[in-house]
PAPA-253010 format. One record per residue (C-alpha): residue in three letters; y, x, z. Coordinates in Angstrom, 2 decimals, always signed. Layout:
residues N
(ALA (Y X Z))
...
***
This chain:
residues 203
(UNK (-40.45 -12.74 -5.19))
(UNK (-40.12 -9.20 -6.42))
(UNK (-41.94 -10.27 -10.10))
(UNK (-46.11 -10.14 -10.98))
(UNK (-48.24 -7.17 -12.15))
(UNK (-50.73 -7.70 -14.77))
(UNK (-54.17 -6.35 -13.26))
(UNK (-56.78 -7.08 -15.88))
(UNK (-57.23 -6.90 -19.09))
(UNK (-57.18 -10.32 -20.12))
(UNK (-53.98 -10.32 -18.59))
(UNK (-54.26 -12.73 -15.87))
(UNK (-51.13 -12.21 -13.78))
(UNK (-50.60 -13.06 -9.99))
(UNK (-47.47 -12.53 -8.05))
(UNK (-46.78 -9.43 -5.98))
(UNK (-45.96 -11.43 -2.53))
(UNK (-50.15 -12.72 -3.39))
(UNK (-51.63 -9.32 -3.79))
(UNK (-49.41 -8.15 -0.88))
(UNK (-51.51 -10.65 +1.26))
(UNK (-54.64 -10.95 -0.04))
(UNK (-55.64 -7.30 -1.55))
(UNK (-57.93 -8.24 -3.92))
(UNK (-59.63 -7.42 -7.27))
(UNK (-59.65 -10.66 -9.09))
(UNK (-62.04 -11.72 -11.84))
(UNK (-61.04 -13.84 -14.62))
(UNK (-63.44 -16.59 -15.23))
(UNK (-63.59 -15.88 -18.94))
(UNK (-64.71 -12.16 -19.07))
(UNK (-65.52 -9.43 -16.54))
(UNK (-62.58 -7.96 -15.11))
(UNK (-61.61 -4.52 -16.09))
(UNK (-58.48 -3.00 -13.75))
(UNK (-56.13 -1.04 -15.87))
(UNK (-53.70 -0.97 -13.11))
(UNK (-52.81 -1.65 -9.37))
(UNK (-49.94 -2.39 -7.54))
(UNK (-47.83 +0.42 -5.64))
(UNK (-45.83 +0.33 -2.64))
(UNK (-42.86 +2.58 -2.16))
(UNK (-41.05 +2.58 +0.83))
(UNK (-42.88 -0.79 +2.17))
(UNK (-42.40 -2.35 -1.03))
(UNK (-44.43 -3.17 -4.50))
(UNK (-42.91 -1.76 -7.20))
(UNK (-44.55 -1.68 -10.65))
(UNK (-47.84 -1.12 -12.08))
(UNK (-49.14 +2.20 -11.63))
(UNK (-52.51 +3.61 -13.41))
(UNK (-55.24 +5.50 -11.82))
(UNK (-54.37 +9.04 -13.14))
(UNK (-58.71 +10.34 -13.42))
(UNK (-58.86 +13.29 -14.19))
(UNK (-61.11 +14.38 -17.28))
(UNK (-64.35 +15.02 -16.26))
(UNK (-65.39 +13.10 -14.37))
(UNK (-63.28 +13.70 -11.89))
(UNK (-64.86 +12.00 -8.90))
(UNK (-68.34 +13.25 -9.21))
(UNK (-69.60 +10.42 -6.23))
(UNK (-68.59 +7.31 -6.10))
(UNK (-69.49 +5.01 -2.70))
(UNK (-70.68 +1.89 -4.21))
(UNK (-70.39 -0.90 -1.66))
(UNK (-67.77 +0.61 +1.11))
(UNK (-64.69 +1.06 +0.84))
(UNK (-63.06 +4.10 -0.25))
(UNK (-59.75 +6.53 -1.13))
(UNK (-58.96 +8.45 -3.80))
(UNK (-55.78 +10.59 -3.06))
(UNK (-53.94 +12.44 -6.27))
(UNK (-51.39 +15.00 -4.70))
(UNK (-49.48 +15.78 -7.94))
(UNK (-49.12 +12.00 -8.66))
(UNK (-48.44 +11.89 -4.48))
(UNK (-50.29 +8.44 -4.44))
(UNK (-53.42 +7.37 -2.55))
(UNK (-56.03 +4.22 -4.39))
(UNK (-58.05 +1.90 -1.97))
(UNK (-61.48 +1.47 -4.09))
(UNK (-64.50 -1.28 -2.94))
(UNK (-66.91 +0.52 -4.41))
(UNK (-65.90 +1.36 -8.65))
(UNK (-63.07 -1.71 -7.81))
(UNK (-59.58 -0.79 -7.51))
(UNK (-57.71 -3.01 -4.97))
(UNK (-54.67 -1.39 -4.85))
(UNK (-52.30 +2.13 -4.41))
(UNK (-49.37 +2.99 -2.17))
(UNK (-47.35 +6.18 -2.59))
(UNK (-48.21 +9.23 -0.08))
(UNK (-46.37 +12.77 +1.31))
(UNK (-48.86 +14.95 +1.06))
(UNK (-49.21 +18.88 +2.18))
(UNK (-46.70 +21.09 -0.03))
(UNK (-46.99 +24.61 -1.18))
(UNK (-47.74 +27.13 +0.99))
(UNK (-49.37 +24.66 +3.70))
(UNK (-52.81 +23.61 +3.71))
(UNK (-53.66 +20.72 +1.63))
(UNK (-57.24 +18.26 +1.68))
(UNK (-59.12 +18.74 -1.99))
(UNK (-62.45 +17.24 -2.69))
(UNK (-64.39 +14.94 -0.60))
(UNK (-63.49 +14.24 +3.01))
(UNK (-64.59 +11.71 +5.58))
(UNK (-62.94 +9.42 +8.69))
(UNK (-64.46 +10.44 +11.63))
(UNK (-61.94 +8.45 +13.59))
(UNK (-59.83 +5.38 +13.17))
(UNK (-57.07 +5.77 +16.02))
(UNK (-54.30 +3.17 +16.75))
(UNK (-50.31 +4.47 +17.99))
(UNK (-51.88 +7.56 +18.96))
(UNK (-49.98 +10.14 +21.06))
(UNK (-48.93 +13.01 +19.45))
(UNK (-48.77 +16.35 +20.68))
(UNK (-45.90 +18.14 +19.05))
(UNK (-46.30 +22.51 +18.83))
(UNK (-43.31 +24.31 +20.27))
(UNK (-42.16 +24.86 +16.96))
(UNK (-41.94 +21.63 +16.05))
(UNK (-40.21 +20.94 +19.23))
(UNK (-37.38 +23.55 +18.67))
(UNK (-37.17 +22.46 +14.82))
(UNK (-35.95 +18.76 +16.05))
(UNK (-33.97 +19.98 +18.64))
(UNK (-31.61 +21.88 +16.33))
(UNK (-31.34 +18.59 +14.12))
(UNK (-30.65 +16.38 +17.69))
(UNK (-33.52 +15.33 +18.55))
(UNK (-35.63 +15.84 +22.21))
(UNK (-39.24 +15.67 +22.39))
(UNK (-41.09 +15.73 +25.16))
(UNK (-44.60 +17.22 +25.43))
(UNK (-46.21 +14.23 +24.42))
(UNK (-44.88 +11.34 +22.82))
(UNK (-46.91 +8.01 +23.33))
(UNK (-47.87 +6.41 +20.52))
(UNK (-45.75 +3.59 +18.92))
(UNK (-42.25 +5.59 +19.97))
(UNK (-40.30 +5.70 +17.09))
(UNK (-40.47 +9.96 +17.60))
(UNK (-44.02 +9.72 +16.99))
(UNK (-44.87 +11.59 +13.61))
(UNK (-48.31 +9.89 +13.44))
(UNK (-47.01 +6.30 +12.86))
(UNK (-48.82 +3.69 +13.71))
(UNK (-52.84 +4.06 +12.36))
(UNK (-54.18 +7.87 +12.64))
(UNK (-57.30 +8.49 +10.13))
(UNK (-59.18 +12.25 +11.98))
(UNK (-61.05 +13.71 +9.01))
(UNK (-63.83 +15.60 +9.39))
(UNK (-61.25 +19.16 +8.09))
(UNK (-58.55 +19.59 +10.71))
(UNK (-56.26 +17.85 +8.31))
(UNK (-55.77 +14.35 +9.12))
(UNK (-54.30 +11.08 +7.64))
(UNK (-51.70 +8.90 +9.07))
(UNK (-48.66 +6.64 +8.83))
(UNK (-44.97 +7.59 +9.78))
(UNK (-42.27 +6.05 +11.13))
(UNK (-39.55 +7.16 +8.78))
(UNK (-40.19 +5.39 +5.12))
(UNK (-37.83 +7.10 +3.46))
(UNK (-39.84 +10.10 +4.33))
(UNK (-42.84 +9.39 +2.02))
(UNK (-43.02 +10.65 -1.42))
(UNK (-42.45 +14.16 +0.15))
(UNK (-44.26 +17.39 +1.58))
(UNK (-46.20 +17.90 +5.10))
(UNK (-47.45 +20.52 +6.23))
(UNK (-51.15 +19.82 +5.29))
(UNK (-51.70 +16.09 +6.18))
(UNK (-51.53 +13.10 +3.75))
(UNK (-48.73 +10.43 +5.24))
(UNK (-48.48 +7.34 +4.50))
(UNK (-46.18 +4.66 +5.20))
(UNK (-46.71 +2.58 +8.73))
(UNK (-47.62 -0.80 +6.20))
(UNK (-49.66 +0.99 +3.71))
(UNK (-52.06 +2.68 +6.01))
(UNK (-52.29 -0.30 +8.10))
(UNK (-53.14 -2.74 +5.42))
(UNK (-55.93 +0.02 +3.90))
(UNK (-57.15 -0.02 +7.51))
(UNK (-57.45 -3.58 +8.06))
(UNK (-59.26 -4.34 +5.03))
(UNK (-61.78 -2.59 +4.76))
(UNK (-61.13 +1.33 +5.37))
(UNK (-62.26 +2.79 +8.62))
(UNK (-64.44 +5.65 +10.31))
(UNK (-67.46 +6.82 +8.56))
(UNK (-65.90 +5.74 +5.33))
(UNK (-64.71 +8.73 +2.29))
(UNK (-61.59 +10.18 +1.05))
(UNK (-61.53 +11.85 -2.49))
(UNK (-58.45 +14.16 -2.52))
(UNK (-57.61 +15.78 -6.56))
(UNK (-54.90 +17.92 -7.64))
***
């Protein structure tokens, strides 16, 4: 048991290992609930409550109601799963740093791929060979080499979002895509985000 989070405003509290499992937005029985904050994942693990940083504004100008949706904040470097105005939870991102292309505004999934091979440029090839490591044209999905981790989210930019393989890696820069970690993606994608569905990216 890593502690509990408070998530609503009448200060009903539930463990972390709870949400961890069941990503929910829970409603107290004696008033409506109103999230003030969500959990947040770093490195794999909850840590903390962290507050949805909106911008003043409004700073998401649409909202889906009923589907599922992310909000990404790249100075804040974390990503929010929303079911329609519901938070359910956040997970800290890498996300594309200065200089590089970066996702702002709305975006959608136009593809939900699973340990997809990657493709790496020559560059990127000759990069990792000076630090020790080979890679071969292609690496298959779900080899530890592969940059795209485990779930691969194609956008409808050329920017794309997807896990990686190397926790200790996110919380950082990319060269345009948002990472996340291998868990964090894959429990976004398995409840509830998936192709056709939007991504809100602010600065």
């Amino acid at each position: 048991m890593l502690g509990t989070v408070v998530v609503l405003t009448s200060l009903l509290v539930i463990p972390v290992d709870e949400i961890a499992s069941a990503p929910v937005v829970v409603k107290s029985p004696k008033s409506p609930a109103i999230v003030k904050s969500v959990p947040v994942r770093k490195g794999g693990f909850l840590y903390d409550s962290h507050p949805v940083p909106f911008k003043v504004g409004p700073p998401v100008p649409f909202r889906p109601r009923s589907r599922d949706w992310v909000m990404v904040d790249l100075s804040e470097k974390t990503a929010w799963q929303f079911r329609g105005t519901k938070v359910l939870w956040a997970c800290e991102v890498s996300v594309g740093g200065k200089g590089h292309a970066q996702l702002k505004g709305w975006n959608r999934i136009r593809d939900v791929k699973y340990k997809k091979d990657w493709y790496p440029t020559d560059n990127t090839r000759r990069m990792m060979k000076k630090v020790g490591v080979t890679l071969p044209d292609m690496v298959p999905g779900g080899d530890p080499r592969n940059a795209l981790g485990l779930w691969y989210w194609e956008f409808q930019s050329p920017l794309a979002g997807h896990g990686n393989n190397n926790p200790g890696y996110i919380g950082g820069y990319t060269r345009g895509c948002i990472q996340f970690g291998n868990k964090d993606i894959e429990l976004m994608t398995q409840t509830g985000v998936g192709e056709g569905d939007y991504v809100f990216v602010q600065a």
